[in-house]
PDB file of N, CA, C and O in Angstrom:
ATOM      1  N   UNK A   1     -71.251  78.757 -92.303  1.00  0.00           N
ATOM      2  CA  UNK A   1     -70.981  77.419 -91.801  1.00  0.00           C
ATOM      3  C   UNK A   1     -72.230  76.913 -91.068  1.00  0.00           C
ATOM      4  O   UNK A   1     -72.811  77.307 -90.057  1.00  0.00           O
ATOM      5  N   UNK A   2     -72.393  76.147 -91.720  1.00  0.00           N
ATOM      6  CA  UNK A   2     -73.712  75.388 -90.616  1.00  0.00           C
ATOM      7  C   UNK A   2     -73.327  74.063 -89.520  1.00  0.00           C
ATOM      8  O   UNK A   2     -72.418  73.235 -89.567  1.00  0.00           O
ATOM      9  N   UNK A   3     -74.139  74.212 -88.804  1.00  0.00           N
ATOM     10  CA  UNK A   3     -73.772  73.428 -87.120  1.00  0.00           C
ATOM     11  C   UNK A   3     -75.133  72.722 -86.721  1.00  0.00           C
ATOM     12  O   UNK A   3     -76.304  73.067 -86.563  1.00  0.00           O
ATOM     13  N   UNK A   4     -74.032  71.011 -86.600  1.00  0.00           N
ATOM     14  CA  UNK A   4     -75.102  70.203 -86.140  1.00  0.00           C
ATOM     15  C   UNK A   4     -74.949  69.920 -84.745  1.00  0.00           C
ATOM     16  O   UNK A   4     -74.209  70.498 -83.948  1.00  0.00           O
ATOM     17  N   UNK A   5     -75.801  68.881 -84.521  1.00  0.00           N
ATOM     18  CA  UNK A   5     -75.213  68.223 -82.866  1.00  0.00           C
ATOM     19  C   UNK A   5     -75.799  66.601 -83.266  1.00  0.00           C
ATOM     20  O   UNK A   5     -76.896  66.163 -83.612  1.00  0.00           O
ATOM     21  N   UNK A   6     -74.602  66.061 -83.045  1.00  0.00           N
ATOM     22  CA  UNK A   6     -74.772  64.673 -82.948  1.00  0.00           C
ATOM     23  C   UNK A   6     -74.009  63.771 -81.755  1.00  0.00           C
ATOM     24  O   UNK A   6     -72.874  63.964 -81.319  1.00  0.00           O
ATOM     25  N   UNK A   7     -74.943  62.753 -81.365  1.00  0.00           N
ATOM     26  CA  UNK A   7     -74.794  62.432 -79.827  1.00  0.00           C
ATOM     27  C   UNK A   7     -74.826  60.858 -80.279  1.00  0.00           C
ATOM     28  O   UNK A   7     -75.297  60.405 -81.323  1.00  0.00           O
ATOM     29  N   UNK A   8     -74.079  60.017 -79.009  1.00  0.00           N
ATOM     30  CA  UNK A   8     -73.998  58.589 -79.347  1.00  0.00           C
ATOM     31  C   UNK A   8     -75.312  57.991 -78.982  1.00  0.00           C
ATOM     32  O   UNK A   8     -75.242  57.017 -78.232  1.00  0.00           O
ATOM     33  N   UNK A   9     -76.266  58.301 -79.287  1.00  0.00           N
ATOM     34  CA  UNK A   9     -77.686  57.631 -78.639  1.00  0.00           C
ATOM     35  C   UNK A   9     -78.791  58.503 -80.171  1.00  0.00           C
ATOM     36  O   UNK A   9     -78.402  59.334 -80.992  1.00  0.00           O
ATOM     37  N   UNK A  10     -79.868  58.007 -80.056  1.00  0.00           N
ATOM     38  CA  UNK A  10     -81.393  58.391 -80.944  1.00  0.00           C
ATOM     39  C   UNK A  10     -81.541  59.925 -80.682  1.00  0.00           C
ATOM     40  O   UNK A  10     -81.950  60.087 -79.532  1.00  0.00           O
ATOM     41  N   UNK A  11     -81.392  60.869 -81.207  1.00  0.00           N
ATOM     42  CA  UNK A  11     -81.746  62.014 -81.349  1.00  0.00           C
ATOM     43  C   UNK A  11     -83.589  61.699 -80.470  1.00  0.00           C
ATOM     44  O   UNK A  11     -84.543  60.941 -80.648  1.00  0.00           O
ATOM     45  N   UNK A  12     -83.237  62.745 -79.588  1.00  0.00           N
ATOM     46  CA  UNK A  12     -84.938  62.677 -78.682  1.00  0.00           C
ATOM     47  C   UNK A  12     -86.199  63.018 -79.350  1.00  0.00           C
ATOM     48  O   UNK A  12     -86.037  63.422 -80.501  1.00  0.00           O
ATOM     49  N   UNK A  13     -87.295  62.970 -78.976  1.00  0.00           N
ATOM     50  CA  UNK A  13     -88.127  63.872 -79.902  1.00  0.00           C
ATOM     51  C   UNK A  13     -89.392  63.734 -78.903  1.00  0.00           C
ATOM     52  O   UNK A  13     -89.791  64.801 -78.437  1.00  0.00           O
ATOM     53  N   UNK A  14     -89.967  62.743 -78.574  1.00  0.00           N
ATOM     54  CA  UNK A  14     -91.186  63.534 -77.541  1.00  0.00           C
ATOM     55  C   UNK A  14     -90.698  63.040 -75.735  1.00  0.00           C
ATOM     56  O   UNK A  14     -91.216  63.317 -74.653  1.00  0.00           O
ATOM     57  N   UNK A  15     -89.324  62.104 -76.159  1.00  0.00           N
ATOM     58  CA  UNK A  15     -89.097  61.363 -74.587  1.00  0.00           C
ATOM     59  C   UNK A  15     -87.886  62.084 -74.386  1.00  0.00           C
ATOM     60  O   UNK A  15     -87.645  63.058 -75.099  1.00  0.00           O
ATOM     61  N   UNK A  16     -87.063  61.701 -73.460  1.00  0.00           N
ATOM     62  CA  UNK A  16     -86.049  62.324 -73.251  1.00  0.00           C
ATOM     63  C   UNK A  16     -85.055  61.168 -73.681  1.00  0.00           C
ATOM     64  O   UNK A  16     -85.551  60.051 -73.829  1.00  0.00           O
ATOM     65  N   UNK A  17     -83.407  61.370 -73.940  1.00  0.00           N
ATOM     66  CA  UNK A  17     -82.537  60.667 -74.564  1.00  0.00           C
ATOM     67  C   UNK A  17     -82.265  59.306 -73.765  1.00  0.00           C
ATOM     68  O   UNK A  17     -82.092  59.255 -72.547  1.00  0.00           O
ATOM     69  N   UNK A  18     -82.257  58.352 -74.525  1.00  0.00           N
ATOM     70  CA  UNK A  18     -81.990  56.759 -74.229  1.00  0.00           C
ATOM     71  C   UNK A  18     -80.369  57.024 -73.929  1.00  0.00           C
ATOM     72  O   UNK A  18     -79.730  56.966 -74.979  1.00  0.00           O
ATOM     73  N   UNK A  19     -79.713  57.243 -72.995  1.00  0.00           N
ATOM     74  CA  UNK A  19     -78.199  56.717 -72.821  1.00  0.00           C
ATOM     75  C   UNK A  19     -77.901  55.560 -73.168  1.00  0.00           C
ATOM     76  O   UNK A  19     -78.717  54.641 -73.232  1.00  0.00           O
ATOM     77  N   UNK A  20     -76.504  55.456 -73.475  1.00  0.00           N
ATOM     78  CA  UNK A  20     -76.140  54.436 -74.336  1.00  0.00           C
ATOM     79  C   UNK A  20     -75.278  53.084 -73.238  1.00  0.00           C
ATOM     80  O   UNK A  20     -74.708  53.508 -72.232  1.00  0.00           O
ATOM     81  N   UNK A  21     -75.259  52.236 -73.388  1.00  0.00           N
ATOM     82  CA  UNK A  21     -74.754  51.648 -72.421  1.00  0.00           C
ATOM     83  C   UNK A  21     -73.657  51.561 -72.551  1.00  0.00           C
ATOM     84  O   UNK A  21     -73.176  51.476 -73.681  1.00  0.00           O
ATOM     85  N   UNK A  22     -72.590  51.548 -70.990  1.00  0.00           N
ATOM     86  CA  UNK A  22     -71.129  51.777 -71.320  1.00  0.00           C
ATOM     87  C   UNK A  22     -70.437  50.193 -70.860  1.00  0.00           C
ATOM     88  O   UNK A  22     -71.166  49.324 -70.382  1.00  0.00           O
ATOM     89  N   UNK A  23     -69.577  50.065 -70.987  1.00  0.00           N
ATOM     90  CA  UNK A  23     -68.515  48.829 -70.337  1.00  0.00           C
ATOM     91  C   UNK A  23     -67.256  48.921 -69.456  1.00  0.00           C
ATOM     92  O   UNK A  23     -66.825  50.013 -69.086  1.00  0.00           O
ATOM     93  N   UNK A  24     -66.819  48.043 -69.209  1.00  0.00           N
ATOM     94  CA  UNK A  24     -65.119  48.193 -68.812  1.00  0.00           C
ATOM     95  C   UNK A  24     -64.489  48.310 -69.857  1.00  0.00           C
ATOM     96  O   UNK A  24     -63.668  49.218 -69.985  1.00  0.00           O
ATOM     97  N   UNK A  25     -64.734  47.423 -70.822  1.00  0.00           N
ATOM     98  CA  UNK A  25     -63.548  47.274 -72.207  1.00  0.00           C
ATOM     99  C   UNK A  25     -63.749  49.012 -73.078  1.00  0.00           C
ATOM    100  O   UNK A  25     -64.610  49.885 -72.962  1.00  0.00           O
ATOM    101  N   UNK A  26     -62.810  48.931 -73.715  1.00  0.00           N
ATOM    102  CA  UNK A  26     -62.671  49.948 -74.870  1.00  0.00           C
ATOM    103  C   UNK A  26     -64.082  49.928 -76.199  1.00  0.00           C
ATOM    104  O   UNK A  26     -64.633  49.048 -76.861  1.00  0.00           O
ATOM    105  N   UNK A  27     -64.187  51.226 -76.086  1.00  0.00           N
ATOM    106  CA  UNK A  27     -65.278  51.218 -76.584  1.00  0.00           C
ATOM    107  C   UNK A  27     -65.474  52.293 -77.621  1.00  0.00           C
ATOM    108  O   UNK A  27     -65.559  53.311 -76.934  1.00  0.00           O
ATOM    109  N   UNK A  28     -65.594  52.652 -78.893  1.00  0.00           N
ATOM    110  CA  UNK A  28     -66.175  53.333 -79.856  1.00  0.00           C
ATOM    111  C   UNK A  28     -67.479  53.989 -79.770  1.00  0.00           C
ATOM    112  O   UNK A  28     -68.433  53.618 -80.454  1.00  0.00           O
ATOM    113  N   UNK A  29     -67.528  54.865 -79.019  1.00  0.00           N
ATOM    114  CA  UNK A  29     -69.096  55.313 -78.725  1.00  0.00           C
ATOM    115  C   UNK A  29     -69.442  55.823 -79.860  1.00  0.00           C
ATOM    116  O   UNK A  29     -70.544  55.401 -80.212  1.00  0.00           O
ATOM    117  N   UNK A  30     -68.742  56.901 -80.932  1.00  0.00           N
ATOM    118  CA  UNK A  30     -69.358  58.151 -81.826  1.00  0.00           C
ATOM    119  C   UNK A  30     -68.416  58.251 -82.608  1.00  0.00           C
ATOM    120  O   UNK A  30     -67.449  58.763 -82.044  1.00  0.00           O
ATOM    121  N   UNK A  31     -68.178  57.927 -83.970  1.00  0.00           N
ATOM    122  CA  UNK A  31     -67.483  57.932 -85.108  1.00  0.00           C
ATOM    123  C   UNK A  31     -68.102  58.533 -86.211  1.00  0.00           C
ATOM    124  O   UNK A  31     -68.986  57.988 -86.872  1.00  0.00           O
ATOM    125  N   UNK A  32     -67.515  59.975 -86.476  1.00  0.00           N
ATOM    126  CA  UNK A  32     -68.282  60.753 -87.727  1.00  0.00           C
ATOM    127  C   UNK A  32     -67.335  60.691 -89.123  1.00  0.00           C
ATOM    128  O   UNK A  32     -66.178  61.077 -88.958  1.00  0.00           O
ATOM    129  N   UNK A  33     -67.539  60.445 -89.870  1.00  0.00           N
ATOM    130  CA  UNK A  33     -67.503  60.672 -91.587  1.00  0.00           C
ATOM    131  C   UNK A  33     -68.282  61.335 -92.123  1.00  0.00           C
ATOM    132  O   UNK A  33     -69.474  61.031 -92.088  1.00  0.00           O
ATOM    133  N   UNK A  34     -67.774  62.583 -92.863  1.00  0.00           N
ATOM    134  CA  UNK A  34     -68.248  63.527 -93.634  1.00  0.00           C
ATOM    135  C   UNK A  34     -68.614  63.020 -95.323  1.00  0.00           C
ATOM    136  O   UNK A  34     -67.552  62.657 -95.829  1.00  0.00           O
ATOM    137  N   UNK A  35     -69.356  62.939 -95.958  1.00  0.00           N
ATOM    138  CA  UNK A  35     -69.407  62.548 -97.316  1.00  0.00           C
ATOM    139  C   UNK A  35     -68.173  63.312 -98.128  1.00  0.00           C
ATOM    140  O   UNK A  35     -67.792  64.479 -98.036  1.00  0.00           O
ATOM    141  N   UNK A  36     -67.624  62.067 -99.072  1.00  0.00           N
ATOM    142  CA  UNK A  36     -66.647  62.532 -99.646  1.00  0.00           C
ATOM    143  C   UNK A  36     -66.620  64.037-100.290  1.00  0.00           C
ATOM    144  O   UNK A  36     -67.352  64.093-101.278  1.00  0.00           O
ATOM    145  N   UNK A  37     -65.917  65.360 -99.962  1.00  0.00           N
ATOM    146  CA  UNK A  37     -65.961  66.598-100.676  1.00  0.00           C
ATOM    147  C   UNK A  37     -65.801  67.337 -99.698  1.00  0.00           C
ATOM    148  O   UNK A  37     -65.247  68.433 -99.787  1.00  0.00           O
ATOM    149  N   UNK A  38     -66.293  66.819 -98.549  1.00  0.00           N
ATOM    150  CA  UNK A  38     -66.910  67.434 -97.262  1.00  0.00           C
ATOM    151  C   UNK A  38     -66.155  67.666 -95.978  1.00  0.00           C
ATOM    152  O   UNK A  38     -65.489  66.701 -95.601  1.00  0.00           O
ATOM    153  N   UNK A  39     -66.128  68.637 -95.308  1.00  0.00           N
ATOM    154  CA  UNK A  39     -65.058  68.248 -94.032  1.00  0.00           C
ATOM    155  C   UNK A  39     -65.587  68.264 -92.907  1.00  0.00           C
ATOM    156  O   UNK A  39     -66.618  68.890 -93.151  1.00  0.00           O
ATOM    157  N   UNK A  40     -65.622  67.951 -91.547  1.00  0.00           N
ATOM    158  CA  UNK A  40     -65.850  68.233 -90.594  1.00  0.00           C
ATOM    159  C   UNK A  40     -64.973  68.824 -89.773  1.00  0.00           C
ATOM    160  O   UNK A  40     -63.753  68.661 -89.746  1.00  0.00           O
ATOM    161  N   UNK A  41     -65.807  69.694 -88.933  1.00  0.00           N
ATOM    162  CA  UNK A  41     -65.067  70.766 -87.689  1.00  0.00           C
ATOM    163  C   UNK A  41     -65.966  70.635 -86.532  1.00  0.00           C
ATOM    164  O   UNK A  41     -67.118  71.053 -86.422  1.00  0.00           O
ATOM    165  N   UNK A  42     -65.080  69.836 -85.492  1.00  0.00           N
ATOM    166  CA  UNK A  42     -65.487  69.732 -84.189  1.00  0.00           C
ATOM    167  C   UNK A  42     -65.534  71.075 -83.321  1.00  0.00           C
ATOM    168  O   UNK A  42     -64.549  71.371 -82.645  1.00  0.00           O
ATOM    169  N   UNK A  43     -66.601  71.842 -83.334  1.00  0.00           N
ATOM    170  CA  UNK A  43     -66.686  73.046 -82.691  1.00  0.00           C
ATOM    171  C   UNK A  43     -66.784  72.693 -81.150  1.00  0.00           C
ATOM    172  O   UNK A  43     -66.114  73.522 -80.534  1.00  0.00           O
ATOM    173  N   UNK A  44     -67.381  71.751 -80.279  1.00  0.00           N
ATOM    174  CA  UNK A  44     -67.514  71.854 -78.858  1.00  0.00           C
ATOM    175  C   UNK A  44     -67.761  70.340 -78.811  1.00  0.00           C
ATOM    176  O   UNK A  44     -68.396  69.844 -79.742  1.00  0.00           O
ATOM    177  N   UNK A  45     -67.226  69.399 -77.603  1.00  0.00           N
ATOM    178  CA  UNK A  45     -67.721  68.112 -77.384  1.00  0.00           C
ATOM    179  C   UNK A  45     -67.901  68.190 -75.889  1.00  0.00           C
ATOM    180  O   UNK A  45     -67.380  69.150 -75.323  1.00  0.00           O
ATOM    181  N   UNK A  46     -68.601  67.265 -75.143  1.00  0.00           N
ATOM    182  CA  UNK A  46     -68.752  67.100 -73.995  1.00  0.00           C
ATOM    183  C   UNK A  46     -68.750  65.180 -74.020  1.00  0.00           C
ATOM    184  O   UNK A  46     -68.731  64.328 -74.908  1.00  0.00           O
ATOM    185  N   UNK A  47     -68.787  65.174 -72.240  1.00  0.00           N
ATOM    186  CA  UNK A  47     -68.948  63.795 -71.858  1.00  0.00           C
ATOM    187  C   UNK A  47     -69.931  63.620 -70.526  1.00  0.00           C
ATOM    188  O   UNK A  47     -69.578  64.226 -69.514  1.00  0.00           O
ATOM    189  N   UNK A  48     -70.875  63.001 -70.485  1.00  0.00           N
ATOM    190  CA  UNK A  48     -71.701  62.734 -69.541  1.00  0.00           C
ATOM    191  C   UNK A  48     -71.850  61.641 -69.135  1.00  0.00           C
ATOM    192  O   UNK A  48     -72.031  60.675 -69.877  1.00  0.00           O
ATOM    193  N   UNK A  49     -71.805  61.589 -67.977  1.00  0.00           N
ATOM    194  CA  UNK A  49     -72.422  59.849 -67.321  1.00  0.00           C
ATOM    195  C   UNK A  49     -73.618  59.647 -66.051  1.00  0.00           C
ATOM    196  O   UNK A  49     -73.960  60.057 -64.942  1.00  0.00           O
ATOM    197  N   UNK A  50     -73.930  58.742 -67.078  1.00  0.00           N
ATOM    198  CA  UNK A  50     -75.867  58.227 -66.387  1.00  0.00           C
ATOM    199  C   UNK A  50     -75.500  58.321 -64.355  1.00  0.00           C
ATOM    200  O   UNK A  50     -76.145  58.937 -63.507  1.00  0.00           O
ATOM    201  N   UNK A  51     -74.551  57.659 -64.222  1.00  0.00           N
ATOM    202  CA  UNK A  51     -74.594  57.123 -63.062  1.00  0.00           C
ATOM    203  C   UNK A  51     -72.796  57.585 -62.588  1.00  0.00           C
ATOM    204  O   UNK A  51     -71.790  57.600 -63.297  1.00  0.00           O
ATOM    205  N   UNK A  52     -72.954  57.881 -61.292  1.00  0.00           N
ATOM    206  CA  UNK A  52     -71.722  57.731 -60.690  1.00  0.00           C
ATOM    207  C   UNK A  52     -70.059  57.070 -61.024  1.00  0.00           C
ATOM    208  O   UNK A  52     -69.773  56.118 -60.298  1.00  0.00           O
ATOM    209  N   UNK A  53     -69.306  57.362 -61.729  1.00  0.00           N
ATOM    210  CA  UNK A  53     -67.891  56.472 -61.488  1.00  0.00           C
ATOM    211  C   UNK A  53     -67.361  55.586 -60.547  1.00  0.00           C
ATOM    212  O   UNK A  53     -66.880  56.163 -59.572  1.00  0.00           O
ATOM    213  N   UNK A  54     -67.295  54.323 -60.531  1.00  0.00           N
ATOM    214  CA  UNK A  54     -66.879  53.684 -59.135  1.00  0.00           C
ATOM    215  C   UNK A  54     -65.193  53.358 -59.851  1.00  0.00           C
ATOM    216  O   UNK A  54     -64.563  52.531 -59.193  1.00  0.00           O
ATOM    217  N   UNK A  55     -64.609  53.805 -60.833  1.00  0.00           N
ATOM    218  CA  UNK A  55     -63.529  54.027 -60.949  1.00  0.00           C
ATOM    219  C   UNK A  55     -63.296  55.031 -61.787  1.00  0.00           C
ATOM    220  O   UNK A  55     -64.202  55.841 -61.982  1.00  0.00           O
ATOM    221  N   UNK A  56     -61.647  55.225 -62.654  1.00  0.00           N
ATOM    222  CA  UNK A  56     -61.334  56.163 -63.251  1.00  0.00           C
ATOM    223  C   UNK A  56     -61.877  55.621 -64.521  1.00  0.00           C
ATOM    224  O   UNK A  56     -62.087  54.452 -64.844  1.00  0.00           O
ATOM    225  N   UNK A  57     -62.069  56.799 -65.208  1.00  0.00           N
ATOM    226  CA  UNK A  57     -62.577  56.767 -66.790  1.00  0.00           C
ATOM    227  C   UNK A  57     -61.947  57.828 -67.838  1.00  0.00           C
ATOM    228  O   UNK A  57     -62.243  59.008 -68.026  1.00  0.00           O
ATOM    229  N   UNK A  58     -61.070  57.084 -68.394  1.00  0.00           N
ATOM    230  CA  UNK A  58     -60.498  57.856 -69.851  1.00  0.00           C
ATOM    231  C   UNK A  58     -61.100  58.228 -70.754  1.00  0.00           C
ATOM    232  O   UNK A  58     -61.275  57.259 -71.492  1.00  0.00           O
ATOM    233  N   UNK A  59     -61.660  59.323 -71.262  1.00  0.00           N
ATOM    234  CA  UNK A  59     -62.569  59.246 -72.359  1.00  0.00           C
ATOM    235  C   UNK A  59     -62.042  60.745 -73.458  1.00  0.00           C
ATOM    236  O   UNK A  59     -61.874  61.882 -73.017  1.00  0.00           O
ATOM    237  N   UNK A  60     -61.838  60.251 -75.180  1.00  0.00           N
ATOM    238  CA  UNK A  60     -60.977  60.944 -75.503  1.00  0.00           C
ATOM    239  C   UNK A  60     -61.607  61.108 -76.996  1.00  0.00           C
ATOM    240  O   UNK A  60     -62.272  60.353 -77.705  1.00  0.00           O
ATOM    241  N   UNK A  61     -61.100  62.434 -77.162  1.00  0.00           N
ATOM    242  CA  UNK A  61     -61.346  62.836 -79.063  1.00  0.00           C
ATOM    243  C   UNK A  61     -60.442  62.666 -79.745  1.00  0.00           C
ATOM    244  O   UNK A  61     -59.507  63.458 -79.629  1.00  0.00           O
ATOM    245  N   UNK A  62     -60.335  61.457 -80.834  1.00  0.00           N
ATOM    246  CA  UNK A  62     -59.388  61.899 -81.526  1.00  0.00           C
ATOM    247  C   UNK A  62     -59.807  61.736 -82.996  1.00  0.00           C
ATOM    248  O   UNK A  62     -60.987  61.765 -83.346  1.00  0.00           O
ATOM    249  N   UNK A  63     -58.899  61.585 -83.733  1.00  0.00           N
ATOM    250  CA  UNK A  63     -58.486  62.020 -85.114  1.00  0.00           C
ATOM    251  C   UNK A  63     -57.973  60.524 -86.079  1.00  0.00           C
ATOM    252  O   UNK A  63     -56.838  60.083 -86.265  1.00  0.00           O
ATOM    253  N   UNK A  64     -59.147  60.076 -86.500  1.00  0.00           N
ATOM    254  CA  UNK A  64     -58.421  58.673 -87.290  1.00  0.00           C
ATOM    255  C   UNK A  64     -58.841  58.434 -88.717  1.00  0.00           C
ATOM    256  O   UNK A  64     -59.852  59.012 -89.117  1.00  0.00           O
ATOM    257  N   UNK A  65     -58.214  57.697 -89.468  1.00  0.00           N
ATOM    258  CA  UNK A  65     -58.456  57.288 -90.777  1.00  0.00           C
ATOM    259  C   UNK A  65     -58.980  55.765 -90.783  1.00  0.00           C
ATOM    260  O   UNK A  65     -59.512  55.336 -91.807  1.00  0.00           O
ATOM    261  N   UNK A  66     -58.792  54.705 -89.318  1.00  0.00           N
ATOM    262  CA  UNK A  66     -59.034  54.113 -89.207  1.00  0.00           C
ATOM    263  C   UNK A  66     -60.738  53.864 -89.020  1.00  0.00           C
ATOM    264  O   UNK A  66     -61.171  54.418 -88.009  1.00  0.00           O
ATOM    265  N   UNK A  67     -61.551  53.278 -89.661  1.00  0.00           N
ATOM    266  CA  UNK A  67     -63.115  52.702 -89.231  1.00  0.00           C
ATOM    267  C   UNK A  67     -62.856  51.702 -87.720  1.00  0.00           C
ATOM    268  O   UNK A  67     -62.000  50.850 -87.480  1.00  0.00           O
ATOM    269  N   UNK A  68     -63.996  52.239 -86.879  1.00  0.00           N
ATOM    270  CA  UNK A  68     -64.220  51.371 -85.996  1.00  0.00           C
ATOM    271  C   UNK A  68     -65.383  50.339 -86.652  1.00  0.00           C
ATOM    272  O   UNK A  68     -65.864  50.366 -87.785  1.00  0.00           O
ATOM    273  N   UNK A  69     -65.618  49.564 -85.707  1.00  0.00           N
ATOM    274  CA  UNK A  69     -66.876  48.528 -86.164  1.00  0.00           C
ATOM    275  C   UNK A  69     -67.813  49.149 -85.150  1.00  0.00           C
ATOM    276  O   UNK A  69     -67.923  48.935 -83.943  1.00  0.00           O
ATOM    277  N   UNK A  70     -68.634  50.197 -86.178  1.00  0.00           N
ATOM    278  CA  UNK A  70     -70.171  50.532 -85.627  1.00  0.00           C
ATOM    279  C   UNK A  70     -70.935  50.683 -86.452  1.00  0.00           C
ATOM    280  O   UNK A  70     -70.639  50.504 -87.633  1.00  0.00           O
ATOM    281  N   UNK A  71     -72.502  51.171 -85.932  1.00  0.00           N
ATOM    282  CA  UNK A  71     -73.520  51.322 -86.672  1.00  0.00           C
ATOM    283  C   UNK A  71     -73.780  52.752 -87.363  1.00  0.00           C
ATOM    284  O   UNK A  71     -74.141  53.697 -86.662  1.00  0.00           O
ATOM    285  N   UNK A  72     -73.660  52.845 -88.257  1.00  0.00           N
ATOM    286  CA  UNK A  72     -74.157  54.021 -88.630  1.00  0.00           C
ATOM    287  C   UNK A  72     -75.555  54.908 -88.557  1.00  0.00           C
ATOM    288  O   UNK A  72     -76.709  54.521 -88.375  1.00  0.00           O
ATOM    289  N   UNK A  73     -75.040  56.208 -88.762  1.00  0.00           N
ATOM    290  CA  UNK A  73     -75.606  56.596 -87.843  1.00  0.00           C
ATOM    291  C   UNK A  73     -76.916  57.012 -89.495  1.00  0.00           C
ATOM    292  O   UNK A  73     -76.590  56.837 -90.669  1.00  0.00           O
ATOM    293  N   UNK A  74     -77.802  57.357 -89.190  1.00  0.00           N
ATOM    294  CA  UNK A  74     -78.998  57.993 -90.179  1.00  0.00           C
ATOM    295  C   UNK A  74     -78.859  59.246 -90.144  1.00  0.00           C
ATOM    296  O   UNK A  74     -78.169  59.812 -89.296  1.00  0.00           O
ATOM    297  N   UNK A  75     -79.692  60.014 -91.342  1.00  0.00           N
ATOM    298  CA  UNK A  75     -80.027  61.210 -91.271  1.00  0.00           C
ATOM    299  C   UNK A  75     -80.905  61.919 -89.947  1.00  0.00           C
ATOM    300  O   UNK A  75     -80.922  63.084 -89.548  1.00  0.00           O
ATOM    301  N   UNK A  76     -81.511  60.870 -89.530  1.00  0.00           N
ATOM    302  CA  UNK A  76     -82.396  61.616 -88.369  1.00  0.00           C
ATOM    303  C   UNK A  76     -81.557  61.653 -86.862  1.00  0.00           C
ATOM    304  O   UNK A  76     -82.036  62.215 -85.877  1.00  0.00           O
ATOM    305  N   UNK A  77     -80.227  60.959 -86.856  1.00  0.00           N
ATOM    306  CA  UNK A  77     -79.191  61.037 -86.492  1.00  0.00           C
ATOM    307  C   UNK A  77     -78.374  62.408 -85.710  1.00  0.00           C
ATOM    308  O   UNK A  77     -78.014  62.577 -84.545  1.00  0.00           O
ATOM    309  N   UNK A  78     -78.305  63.031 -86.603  1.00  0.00           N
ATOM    310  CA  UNK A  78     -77.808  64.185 -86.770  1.00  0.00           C
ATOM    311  C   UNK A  78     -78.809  65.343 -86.748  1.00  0.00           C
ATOM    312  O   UNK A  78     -79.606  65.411 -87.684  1.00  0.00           O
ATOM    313  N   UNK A  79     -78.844  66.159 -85.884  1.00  0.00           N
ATOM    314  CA  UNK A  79     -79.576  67.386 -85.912  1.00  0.00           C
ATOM    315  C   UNK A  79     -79.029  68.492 -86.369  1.00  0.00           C
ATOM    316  O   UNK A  79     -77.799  68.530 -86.356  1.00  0.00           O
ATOM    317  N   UNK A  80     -79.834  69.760 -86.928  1.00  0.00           N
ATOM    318  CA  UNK A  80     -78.956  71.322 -87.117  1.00  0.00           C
ATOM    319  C   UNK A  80     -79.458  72.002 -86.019  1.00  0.00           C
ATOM    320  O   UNK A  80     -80.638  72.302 -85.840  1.00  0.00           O
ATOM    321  N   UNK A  81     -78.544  72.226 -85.313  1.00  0.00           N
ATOM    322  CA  UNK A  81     -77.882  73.314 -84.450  1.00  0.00           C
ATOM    323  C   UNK A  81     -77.885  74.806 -84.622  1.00  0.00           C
ATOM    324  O   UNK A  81     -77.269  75.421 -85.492  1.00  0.00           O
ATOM    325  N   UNK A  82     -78.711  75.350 -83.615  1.00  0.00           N
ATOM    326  CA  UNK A  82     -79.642  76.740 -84.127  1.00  0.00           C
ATOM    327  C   UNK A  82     -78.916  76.983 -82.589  1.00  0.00           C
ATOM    328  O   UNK A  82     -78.532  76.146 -81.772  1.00  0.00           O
ATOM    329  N   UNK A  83     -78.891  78.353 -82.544  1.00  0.00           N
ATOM    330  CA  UNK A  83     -78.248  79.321 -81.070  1.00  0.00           C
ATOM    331  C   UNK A  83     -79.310  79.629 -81.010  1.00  0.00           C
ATOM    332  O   UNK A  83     -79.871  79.781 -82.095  1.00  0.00           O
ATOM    333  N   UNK A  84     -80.017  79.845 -79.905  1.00  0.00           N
ATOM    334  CA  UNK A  84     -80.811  80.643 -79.280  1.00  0.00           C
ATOM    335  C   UNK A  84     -80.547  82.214 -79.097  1.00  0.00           C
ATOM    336  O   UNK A  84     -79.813  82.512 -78.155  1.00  0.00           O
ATOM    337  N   UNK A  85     -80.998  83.133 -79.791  1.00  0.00           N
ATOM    338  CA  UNK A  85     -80.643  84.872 -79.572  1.00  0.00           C
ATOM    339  C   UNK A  85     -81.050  85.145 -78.630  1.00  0.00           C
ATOM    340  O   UNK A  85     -80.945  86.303 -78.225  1.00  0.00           O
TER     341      UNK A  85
END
């Protein structure tokens, strides 16, 4: 099985990662589709924030057939995911 890591922002490469900007309203940060044949398996997710909470924040994985309205993402998008021995 091979393992990527894909994040809602530009994969880094000589700077460090652009955070993505958040809102009050509901929001679609990271929507993956596998090419048809193909499946995906969410092995580990996390959630980080730039700055402090000045309220509560719901933030959730789920499971849809529904498309949000976003940008897709590129091949350079997506990284492979190597463990360190």
């Amino acid at each position: 099985m091979s393992l990527y890591l894909s994040s809602n922002a530009v994969m880094p490469t000589t700077a460090a990662q652009v955070p993505l900007a958040t809102g009050t309203a509901i929001k679609t940060h990271q929507q993956l589709a596998p090419p048809t044949g193909l499946s995906l398996r969410v092995v580990k997710w996390s959630v980080k924030f730039d700055v402090a909470l000045t309220a509560k924040a719901t933030v959730e994985l789920i499971e849809t057939d529904v498309a949000a309205t976003v940008t897709a993402h590129v091949a350079a998008g997506v990284m492979a995911f190597t463990a360190m021995s």
